[in-house]
C-alpha positions, 0 to 999 in steps of 0.5 A: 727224630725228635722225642714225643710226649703224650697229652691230652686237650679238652677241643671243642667238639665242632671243632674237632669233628671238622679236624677229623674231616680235613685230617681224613680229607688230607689223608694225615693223621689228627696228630699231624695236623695238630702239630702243624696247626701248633706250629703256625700259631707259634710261628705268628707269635714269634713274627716280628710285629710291624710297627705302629707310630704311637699316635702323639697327636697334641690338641689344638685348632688346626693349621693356622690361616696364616700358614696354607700353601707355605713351604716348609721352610717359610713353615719352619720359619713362621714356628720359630718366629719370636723365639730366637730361632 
């Protein structure tokens, strides 16, 4: 059983009335569903955050005339064209 220490929370009056309803409604206990909200909002936390590419956008005019309906490789090429590569 895991050990319990008493505390006291200043919660927003609508929001406890409508704990109490659905603390009522669910027949448990205001404590309990305080606990399991806690621990919901501390699992969200400890989730592994997805991912998100850095936007590393550059500025420039586009895709040049030149380059539409290219394959990569023709693409790859017209990049390096005059650069010894």
């Amino acid at each position: 059983m895991a050990a319990h220490m008493k505390t006291t929370l200043d919660i927003a009056d609508p929001l406890l009335k409508e704990a109490k309803a659905i603390a009522r409604k669910e027949n448990v206990t205001l404590r309990e569903l305080v606990e399991q909200g806690l621990r919901l909002a501390l699992a969200e936390r400890k989730a592994v955050r997805r991912f998100k590419l850095r936007d590393a956008s550059v500025s420039g005019e586009g895709l040049r005339p030149e380059a539409a309906g290219l394959s990569w490789d023709q693409l790859r090429a017209l990049t390096y064209e005059g650069h010894g590569g």
